[in-house]
Backbone as a printed PyTorch tensor [residue, N CA C, xyz], in Angstrom:
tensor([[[-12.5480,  15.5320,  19.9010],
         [-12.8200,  16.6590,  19.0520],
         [-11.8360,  16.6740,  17.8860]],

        [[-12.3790,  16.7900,  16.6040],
         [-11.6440,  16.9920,  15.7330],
         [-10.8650,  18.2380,  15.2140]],

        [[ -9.5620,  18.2260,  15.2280],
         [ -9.1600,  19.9330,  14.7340],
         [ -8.8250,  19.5680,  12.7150]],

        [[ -8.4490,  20.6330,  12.5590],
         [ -8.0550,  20.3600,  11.2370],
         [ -6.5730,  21.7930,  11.2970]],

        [[ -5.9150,  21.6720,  10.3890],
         [ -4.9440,  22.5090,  10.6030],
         [ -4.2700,  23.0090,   8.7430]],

        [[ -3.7950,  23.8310,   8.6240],
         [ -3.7350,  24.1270,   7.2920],
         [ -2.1790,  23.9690,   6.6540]],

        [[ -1.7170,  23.2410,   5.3760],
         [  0.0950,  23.1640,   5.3340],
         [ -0.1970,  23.5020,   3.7630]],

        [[  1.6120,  23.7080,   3.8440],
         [  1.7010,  24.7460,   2.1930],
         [  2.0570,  23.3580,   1.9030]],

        [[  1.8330,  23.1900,   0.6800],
         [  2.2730,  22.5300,  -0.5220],
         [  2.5810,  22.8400,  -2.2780]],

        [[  3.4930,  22.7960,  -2.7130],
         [  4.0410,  23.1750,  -3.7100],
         [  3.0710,  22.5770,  -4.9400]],

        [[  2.7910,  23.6290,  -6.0940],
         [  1.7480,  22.8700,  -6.9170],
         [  1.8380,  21.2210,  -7.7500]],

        [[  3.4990,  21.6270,  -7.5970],
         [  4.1430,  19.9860,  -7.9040],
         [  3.3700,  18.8960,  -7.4710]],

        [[  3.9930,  19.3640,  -5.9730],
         [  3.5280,  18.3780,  -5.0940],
         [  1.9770,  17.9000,  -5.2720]],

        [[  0.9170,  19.1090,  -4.6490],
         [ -0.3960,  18.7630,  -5.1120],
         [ -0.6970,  18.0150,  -6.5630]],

        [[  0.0540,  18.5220,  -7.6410],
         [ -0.2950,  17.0630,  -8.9460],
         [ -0.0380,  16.3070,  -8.5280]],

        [[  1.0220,  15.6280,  -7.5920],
         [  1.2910,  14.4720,  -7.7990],
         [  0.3060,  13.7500,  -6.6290]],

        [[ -0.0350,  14.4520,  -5.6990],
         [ -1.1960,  13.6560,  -4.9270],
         [ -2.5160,  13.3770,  -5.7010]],

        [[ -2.9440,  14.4570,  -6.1490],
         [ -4.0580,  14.3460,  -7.1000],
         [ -3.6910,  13.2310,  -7.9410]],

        [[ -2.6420,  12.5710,  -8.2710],
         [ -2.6160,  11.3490,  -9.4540],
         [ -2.6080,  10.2170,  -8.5660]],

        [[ -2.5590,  10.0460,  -7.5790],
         [ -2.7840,   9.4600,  -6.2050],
         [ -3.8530,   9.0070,  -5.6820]],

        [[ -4.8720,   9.7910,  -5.5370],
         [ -6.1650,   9.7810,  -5.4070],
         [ -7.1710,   8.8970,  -5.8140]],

        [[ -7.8460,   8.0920,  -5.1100],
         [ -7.9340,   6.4940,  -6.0860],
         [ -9.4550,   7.1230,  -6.3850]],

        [[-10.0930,   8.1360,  -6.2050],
         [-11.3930,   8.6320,  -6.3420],
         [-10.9860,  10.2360,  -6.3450]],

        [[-11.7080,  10.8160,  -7.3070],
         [-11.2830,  12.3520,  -7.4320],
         [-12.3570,  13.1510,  -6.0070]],

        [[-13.0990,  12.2900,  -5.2640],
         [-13.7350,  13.2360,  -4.6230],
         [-13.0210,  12.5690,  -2.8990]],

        [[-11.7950,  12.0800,  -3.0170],
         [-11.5980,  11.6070,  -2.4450],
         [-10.7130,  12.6760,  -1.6260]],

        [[-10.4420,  13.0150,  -0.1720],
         [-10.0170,  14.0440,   0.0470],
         [ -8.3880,  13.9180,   0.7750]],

        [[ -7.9910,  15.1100,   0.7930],
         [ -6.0990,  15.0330,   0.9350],
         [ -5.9920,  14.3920,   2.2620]],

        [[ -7.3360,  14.4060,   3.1960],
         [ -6.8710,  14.0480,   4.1880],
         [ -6.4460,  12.3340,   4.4950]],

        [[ -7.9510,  11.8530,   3.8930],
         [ -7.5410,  10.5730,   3.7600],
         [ -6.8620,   9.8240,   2.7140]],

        [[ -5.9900,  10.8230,   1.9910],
         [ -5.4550,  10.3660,   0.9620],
         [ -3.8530,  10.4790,   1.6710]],

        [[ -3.4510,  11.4200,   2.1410],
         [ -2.1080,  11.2790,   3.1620],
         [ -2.4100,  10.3770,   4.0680]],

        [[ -3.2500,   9.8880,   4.6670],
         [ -3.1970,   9.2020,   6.0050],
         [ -3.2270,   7.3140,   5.1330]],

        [[ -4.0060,   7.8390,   4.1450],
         [ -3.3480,   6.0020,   3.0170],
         [ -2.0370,   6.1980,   2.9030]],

        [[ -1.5250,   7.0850,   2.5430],
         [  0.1240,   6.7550,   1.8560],
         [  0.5500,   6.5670,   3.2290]],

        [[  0.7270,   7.4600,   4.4210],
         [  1.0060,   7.2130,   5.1940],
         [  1.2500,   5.8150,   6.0420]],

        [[  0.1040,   5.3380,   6.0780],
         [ -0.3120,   4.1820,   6.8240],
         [  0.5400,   2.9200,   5.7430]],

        [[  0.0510,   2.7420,   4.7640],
         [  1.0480,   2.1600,   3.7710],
         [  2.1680,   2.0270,   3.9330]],

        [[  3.1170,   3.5460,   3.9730],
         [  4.5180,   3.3700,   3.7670],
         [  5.0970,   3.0510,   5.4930]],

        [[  4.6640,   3.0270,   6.5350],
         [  5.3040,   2.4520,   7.4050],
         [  6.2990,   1.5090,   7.5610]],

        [[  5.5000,   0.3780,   6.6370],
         [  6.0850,  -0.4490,   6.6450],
         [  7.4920,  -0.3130,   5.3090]],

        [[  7.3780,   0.5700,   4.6320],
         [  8.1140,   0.7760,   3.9680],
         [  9.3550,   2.0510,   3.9250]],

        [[  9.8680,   2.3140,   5.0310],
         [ 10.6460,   3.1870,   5.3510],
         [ 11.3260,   3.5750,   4.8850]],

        [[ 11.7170,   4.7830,   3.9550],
         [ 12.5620,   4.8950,   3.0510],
         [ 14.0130,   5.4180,   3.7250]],

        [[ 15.3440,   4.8430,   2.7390],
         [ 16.7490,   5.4350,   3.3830],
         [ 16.7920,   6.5640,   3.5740]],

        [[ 17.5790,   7.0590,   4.7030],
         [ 17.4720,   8.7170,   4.7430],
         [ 18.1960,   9.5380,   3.5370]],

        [[ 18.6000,   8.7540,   2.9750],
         [ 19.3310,   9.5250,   1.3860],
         [ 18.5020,   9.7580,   0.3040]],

        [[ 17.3290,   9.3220,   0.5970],
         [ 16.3040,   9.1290,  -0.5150],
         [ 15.1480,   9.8630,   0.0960]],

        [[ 15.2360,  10.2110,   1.4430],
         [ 14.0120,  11.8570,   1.9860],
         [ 14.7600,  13.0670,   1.8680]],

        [[ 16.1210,  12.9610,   1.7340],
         [ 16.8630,  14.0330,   1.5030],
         [ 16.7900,  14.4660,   0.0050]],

        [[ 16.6870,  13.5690,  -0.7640],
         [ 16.6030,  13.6060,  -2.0310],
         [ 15.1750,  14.6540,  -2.9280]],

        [[ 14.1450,  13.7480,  -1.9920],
         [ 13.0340,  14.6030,  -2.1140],
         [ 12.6360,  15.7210,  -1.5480]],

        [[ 12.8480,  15.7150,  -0.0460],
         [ 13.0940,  16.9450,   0.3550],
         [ 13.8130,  18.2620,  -0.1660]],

        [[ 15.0920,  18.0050,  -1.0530],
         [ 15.6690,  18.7920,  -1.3340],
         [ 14.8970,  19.4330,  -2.8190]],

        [[ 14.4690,  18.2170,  -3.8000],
         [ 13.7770,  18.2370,  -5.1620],
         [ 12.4470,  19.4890,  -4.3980]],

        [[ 11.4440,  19.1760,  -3.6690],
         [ 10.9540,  20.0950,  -2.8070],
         [ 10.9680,  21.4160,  -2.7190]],

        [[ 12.1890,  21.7900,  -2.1140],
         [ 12.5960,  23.3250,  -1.8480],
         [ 12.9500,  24.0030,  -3.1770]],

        [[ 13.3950,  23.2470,  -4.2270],
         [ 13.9940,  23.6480,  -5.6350],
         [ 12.6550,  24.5720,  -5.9870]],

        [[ 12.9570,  26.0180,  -6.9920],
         [ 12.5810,  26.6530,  -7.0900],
         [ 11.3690,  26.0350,  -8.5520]],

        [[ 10.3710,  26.3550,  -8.6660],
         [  9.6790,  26.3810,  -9.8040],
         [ 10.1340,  26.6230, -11.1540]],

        [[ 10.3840,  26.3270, -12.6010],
         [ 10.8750,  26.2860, -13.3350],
         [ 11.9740,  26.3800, -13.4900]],

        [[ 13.0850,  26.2420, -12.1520],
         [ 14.4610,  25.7770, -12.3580],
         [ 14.9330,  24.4360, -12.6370]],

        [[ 15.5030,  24.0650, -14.2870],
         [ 15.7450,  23.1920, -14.0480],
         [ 16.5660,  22.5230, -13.4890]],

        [[ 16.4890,  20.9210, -13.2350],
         [ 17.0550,  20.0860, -12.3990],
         [ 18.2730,  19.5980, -12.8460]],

        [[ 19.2290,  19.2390, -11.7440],
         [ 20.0280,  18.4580, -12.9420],
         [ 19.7610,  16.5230, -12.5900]],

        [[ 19.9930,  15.8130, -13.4310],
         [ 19.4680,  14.5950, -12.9850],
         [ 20.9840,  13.5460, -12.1380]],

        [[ 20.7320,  13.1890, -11.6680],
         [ 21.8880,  12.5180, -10.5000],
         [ 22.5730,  11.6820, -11.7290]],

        [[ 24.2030,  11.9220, -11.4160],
         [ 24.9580,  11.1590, -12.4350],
         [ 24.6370,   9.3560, -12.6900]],

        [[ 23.8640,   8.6790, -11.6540],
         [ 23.9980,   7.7630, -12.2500],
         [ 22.8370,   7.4100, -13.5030]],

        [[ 21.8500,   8.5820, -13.2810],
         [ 20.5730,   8.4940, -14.3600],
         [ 21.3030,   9.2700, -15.8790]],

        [[ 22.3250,   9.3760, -15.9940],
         [ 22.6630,   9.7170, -17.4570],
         [ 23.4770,   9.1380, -17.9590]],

        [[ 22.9300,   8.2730, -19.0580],
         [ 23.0240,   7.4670, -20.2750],
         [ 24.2000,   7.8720, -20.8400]],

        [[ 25.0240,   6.5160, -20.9200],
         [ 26.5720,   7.0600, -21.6630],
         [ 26.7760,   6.4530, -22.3100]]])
């Protein structure tokens, strides 16, 4: 039996799946379960889910500051 279940996502977030989407009628479900299945094999460092995770929780039009090694000197 199939369930389905409902999760928040930040509108960020949703653009950036939607640019993801290799077909616009293509749906979130099987569009997480591609990235998913994909990135297995590609496991990212835990400094770099913290990273996003944290970018994540950041409030909507607060800006960011960009990590010292991304600014140009």
């Amino acid at each position: 039996m199939n369930t389905t279940t409902t999760i928040r996502i930040s509108r960020r977030t949703k653009g950036v799946l939607d640019t993801l989407k290799k077909d616009p009628k293509e749906s979130y479900d099987l569009l997480i379960s591609r990235l998913a299945t994909s990135n297995q094999k590609k496991e990212p460092a835990s400094d770099e889910r913290s990273i996003g995770s944290k970018m994540d929780r950041e409030e909507p039009g607060k800006k960011q500051r960009k990590p010292p090694e991304m600014i140009p000197r």
